[in-house]
C-alpha positions in Angstrom: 59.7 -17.5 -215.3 58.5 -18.3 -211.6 61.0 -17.3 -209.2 60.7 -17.0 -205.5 62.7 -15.1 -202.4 62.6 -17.2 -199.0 63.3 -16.8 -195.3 63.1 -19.8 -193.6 64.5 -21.7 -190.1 67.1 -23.5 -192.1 69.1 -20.2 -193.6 67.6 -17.8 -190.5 67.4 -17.5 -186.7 64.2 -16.0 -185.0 65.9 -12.7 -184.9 66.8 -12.5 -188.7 62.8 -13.9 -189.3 61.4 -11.2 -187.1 63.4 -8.3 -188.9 62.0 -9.6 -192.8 58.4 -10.6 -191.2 55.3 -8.6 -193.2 52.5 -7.7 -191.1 49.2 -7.9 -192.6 49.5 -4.1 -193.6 52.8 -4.1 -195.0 51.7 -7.5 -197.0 48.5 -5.6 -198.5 51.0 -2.9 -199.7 53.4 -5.0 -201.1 50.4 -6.9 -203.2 49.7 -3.2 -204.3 52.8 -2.5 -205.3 54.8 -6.0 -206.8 53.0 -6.6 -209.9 54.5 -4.1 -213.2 54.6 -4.8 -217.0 57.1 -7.4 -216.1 56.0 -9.1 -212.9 52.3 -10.2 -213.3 51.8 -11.9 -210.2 52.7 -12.3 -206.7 51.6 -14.4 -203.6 53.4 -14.6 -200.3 53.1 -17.7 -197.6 53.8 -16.1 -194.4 54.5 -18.2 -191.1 56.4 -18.4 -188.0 59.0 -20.8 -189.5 59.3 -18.8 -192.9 58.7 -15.6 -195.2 58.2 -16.6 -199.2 57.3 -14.7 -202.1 56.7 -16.2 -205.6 56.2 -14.2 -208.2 55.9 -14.6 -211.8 58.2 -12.5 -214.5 57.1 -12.6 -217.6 60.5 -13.3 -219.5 62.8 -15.6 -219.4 66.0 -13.1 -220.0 67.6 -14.1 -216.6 69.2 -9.7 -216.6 65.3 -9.1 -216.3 64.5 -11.7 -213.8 67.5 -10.3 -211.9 66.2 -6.8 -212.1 62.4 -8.4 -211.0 63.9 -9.6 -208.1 65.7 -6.6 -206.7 62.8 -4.9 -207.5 60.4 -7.2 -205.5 62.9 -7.2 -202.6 63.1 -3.4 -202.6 58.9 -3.2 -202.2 58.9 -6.1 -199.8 61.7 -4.3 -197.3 60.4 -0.2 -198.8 64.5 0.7 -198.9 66.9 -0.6 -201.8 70.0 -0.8 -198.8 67.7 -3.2 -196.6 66.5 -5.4 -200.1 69.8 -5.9 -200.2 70.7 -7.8 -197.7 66.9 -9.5 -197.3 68.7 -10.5 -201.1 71.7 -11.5 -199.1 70.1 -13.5 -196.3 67.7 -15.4 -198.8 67.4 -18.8 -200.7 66.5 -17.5 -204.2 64.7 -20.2 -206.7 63.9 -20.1 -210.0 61.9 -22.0 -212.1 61.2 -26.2 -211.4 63.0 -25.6 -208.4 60.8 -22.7 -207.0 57.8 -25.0 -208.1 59.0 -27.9 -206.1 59.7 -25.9 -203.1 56.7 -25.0 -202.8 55.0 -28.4 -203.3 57.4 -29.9 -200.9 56.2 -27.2 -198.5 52.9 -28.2 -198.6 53.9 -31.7 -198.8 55.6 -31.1 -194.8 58.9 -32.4 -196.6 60.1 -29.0 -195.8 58.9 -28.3 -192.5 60.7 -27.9 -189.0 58.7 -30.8 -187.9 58.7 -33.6 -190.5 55.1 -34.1 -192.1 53.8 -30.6 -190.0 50.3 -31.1 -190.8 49.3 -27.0 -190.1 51.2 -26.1 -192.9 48.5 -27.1 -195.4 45.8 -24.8 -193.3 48.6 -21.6 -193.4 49.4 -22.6 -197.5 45.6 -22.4 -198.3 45.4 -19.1 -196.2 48.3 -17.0 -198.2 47.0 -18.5 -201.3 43.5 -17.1 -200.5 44.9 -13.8 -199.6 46.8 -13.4 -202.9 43.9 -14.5 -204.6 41.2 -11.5 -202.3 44.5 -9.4 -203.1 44.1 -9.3 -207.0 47.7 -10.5 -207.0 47.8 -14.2 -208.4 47.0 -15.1 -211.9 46.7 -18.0 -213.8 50.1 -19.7 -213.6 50.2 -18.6 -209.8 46.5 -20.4 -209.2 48.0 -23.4 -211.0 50.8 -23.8 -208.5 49.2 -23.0 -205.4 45.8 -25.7 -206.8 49.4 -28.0 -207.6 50.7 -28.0 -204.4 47.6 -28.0 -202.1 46.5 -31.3 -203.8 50.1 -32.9 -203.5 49.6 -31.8 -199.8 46.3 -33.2 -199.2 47.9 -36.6 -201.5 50.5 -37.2 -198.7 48.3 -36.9 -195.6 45.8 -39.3 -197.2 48.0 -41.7 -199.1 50.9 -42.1 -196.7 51.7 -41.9 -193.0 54.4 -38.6 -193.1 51.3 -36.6 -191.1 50.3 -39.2 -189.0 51.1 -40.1 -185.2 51.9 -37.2 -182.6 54.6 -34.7 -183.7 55.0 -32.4 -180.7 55.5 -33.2 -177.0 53.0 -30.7 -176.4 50.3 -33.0 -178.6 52.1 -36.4 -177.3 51.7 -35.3 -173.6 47.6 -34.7 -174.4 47.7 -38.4 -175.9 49.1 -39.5 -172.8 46.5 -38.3 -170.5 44.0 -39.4 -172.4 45.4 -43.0 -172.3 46.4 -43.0 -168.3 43.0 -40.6 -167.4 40.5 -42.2 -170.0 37.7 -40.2 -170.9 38.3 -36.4 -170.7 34.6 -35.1 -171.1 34.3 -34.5 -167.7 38.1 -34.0 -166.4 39.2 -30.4 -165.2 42.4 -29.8 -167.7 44.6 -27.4 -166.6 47.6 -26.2 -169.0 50.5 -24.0 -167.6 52.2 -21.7 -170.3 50.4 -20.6 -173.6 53.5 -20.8 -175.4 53.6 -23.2 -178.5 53.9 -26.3 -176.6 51.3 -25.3 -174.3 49.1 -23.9 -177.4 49.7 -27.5 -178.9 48.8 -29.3 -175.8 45.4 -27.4 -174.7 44.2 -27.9 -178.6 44.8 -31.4 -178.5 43.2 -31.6 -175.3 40.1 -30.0 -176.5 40.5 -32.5 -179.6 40.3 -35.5 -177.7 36.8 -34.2 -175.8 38.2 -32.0 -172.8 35.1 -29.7 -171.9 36.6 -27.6 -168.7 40.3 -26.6 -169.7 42.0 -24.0 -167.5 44.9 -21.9 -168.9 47.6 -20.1 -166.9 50.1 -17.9 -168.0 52.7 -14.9 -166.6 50.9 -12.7 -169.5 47.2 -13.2 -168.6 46.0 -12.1 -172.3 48.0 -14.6 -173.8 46.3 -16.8 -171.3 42.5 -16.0 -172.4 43.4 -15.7 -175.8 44.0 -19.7 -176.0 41.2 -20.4 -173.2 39.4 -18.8 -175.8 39.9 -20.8 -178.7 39.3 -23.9 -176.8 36.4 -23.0 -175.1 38.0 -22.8 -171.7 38.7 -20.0 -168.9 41.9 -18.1 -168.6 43.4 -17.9 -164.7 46.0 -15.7 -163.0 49.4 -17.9 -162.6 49.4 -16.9 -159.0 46.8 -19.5 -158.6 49.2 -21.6 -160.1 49.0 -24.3 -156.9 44.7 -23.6 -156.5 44.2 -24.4 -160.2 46.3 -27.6 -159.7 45.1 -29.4 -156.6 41.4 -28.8 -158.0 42.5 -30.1 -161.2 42.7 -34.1 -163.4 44.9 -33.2 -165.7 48.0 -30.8 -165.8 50.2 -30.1 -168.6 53.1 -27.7 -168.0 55.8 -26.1 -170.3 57.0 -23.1 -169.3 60.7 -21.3 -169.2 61.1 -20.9 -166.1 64.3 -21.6 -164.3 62.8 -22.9 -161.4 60.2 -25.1 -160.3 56.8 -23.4 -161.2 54.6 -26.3 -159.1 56.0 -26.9 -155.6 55.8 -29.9 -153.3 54.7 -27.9 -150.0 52.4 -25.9 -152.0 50.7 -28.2 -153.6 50.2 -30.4 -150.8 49.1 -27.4 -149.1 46.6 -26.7 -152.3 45.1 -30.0 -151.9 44.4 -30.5 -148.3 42.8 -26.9 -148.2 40.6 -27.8 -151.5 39.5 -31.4 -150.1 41.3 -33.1 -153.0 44.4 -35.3 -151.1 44.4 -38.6 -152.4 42.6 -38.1 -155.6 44.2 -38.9 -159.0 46.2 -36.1 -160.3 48.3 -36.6 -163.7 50.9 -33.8 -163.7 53.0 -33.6 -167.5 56.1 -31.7 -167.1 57.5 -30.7 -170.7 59.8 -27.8 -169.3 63.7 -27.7 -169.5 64.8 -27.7 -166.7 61.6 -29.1 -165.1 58.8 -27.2 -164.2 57.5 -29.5 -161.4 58.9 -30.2 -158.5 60.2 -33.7 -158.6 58.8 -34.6 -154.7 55.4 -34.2 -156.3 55.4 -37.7 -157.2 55.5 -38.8 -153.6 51.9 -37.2 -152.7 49.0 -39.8 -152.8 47.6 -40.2 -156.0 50.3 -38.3 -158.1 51.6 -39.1 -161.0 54.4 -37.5 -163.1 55.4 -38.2 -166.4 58.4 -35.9 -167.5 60.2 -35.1 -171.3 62.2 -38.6 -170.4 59.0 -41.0 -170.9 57.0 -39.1 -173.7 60.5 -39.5 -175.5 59.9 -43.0 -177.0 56.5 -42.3 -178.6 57.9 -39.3 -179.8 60.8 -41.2 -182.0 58.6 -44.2 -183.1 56.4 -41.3 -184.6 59.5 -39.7 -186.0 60.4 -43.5 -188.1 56.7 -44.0 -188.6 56.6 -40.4 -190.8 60.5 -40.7 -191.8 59.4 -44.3 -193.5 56.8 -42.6 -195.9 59.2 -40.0 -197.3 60.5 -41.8 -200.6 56.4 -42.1 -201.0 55.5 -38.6 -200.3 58.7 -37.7 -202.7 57.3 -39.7 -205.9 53.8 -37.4 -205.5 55.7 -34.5 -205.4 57.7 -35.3 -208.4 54.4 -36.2 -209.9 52.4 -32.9 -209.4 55.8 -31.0 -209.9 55.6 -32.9 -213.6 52.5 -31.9 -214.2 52.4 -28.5 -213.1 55.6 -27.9 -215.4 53.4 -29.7 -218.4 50.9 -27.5 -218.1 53.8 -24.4 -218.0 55.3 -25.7 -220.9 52.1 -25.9 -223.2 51.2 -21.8 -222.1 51.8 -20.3 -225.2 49.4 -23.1 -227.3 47.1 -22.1 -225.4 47.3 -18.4 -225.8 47.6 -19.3 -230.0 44.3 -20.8 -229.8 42.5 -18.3 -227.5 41.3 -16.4 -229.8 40.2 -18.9 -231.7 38.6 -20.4 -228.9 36.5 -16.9 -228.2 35.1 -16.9 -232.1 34.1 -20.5 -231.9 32.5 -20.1 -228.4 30.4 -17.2 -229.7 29.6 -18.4 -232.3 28.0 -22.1 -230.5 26.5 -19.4 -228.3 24.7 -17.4 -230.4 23.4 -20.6 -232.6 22.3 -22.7 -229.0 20.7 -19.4 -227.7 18.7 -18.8 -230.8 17.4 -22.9 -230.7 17.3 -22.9 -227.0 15.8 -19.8 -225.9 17.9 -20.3 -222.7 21.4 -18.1 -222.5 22.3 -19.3 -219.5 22.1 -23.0 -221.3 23.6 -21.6 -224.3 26.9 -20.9 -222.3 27.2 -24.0 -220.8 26.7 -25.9 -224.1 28.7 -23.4 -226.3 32.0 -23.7 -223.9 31.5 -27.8 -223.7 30.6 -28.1 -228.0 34.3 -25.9 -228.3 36.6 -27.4 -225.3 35.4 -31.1 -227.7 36.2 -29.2 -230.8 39.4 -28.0 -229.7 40.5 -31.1 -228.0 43.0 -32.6 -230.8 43.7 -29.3 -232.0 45.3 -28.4 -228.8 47.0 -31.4 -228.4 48.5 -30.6 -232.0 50.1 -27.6 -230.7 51.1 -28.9 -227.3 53.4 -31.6 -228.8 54.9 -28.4 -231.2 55.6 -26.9 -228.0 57.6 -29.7 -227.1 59.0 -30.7 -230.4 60.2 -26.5 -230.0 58.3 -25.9 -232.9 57.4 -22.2 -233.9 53.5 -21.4 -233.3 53.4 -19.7 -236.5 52.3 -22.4 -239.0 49.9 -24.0 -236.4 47.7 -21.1 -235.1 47.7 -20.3 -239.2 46.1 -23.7 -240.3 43.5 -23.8 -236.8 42.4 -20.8 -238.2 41.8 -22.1 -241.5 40.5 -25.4 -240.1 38.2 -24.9 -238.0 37.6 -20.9 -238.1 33.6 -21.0 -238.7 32.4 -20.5 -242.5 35.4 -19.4 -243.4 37.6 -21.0 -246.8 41.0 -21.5 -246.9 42.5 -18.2 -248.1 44.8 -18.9 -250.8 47.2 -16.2 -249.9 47.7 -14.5 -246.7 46.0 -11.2 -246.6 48.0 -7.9 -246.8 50.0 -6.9 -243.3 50.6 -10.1 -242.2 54.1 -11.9 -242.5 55.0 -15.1 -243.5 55.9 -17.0 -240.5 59.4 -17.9 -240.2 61.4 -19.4 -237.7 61.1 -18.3 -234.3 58.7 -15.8 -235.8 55.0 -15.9 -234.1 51.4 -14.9 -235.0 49.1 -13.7 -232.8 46.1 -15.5 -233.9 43.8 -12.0 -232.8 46.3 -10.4 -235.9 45.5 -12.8 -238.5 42.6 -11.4 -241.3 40.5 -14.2 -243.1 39.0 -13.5 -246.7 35.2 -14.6 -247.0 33.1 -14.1 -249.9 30.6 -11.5 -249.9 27.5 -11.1 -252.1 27.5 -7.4 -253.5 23.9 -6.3 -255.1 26.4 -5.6 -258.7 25.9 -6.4 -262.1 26.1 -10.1 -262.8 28.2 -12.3 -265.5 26.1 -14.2 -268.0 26.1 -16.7 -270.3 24.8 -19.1 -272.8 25.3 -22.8 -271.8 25.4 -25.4 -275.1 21.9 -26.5 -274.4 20.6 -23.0 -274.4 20.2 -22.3 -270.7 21.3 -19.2 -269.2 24.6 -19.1 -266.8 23.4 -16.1 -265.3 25.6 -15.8 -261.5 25.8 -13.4 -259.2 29.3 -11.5 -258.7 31.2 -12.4 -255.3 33.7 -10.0 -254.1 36.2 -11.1 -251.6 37.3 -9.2 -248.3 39.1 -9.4 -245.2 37.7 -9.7 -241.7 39.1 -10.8 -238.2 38.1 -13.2 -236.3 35.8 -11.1 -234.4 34.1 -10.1 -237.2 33.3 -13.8 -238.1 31.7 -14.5 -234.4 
């Protein structure tokens, strides 16, 4: 059964986030130490909104996948008193509704900011890490492949990603409209918070080439002027920075005004810069900038109060492609719970599958002279050979048919030189209901030509009936490939 153990915005504040958060080390150790004989796999998305772990248990007994989970919350928080209440403060999901979580996540349906386009980039990221980590199998690679294409679906086939959706991106939209062509303006962004992060990427997105970022911690400061090719300064420049600057976005937490009237007019007669156009964006509350600003020659302020409106026509743009974005999610939700559902046809035939594939191997090698063209041929020959077969035992699944009788007549069908037996051999059961056969399990009789004496006889015409004697005996599929 796929289960999964969240922490997200909508159940916990930052504080509660902070206390369940797994740092890279403690997530290696937890991928170390999650998968027994019952869980099999594991993968964790990890952001600054949410904490999830999906896991698969390989029963459906809900006592077990009770016991799983206790288990998996006890090596996620090292101490069975504090998996207990990261138990307590979670959203636990199991089955369909675990899978659609997890495709609505990567759909943005889930996110703090409706159709949050970086989700997709931090869903492919944990999903490669459980992958480098040894921890996600095959039904855990189906889910993650599931929801990263019903992701990528909605950003392509509706609009739920598209226009701005942060004041920090809305405000670098803006001064690309009023400013024009940003190749060769000096952008300067105040606070390297995540609305000032936002703001001096989108900045660098719409061709800014000289971006200056200021900040009370100067490595937080040259760790964004780093990523967008930029140069970190010291906020006591703040006024310096700004007079010499085009562009100015601002979103800080301070309480008072961070860019002052006197100073700045003070800033720019000393740099030479009076009169020139300055676009200041103030996106603090309460406001960063001093309101008198906008009375200097060749200021202009735009404030939280006139990005506003593009923000909300943004917000109905993305909230009108949600029933849209819903009906792919319910689609690749139905298909990933297909493919779940037909899992143990396709273990029944496996072995089969292996013998065939061998076989085609070995007889395409031999003609060929080529393995490395005998593999490719041998898997395409089997996966066409196997094709109704395995649609046989899919709709058995479904009908809740026992796998029993099926994986016994594949065997017989299509198991290479091999005749009906008329009798199953010794040690194997009849299949009754609810009963399985592994298909590895199952012995097939083929004749065998002993060097013994022969039978003969004396035909009416005279002719002899001489014929060699054929013992019969038991061997496995292996044997057979």
């Amino acid at each position: 059964m796929l289960i999964s153990i969240a922490i997200d915005f909508r159940l916990a504040d930052v504080a509660t986030r902070e206390r369940f958060h797994l740092s890279d080390e403690r997530l290696t150790q937890l991928y170390r130490t999650a998968r027994n004989e019952v869980v099999t796999e594991a993968a964790v998305i990890a952001t600054c909104n949410r904490t999830e772990l999906y896991a698969w248990v390989d029963s459906e007994d809900m006592k077990v996948v009770e016991g799983a989970m206790k288990t998996l919350a006890r090596r996620w928080m090292r101490t069975r008193a504090d998996g207990e209440l990261l138990l307590q403060a979670s959203h636990r999901r199991f089955g369909i509704e675990a899978a659609r979580h997890i495709v609505r996540i990567a759909s943005g349906l889930e996110s703090q900011v409706l159709g949050d386009g970086q989700i997709l980039g931090q869903l492919r990221a944990a999903y490669k890490r459980a992958s480098h980590g040894l921890a996600a199998g095959a039904v855990l690679h189906r889910l993650f492949e599931t929801a990263l294409r019903a992701g990528k679906r909605v950003q392509t086939e509706t609009s739920l990603s598209s226009g701005r959706n942060s004041v920090g991106a809305e405000a670098a939209i803006t001064a690309s409209q009023r400013f024009g062509n940003l190749t060769n303006a000096r952008c300067v962004v105040v606070g390297a918070g995540k609305t000032g992060m936002r703001a001096a990427k989108q900045l660098h997105k719409l061709g800014a080439r000289d971006i200056v970022v200021l900040n009370r911690t100067f490595e937080r400061a040259a760790e964004l002027a780093a990523f967008v090719g930029g140069r970190a300064a010291p906020m006591e420049s703040v006024h310096v920075e700004t007079a010499m600057a085009d562009v100015v976005v601002i979103a800080t937490a301070s309480e008072e005004a961070v860019i002052r009237a006197d100073a700045l007019a003070r800033a720019r007669e000393a740099c030479a810069s009076s009169g020139y156009a300055l676009l200041l964006l103030d996106l603090g509350v309460p406001r960063n900038i001093d309101p008198r600003c906008a009375l200097q020659p060749g200021v202009t302020l735009v404030d939280l109060d006139t990005l506003h409106q593009p923000l909300l026509d943004a917000e109905a743009m993305r909230r009108d492609a949600v029933p849209r974005a819903e009906m792919i999610c319910a689609d690749e939700i139905s298909s990933f719970m297909d493919w779940l559902a037909t899992m143990p046809a396709r273990d029944a035939i496996r072995p089969l599958r292996e013998a065939l594939e061998g076989v085609a191997r070995r007889e395409v090698e031999f003609a060929a002279g080529d393995s490395q063209v005998a593999e490719r041929t041998a898997s395409r020959i089997v996966a066409k050979l196997l094709a109704g077969p395995m649609s046989a035992l899919r709709r058995a699944v479904q009908r809740g048919e026992p796998l029993d009788a099926q994986a016994m007549m594949l065997l017989e069908m299509f198991a290479p030189s091999v005749p009906a037996p008329a009798r199953p051999p010794r040690g194997v059961r009849q299949g009754g209901r609810g009963r399985t056969h592994a298909p590895e399990a199952i012995a097939l009789e083929t004749p065998v030509v002993r060097d013994t004496p022969s039978r003969e006889g004396i035909r009416a015409d005279g002719t002899s009936t001489r014929t060699p004697a054929v013992e019969w005996m038991a061997i496995s599929p292996e044997q057979f490939s």
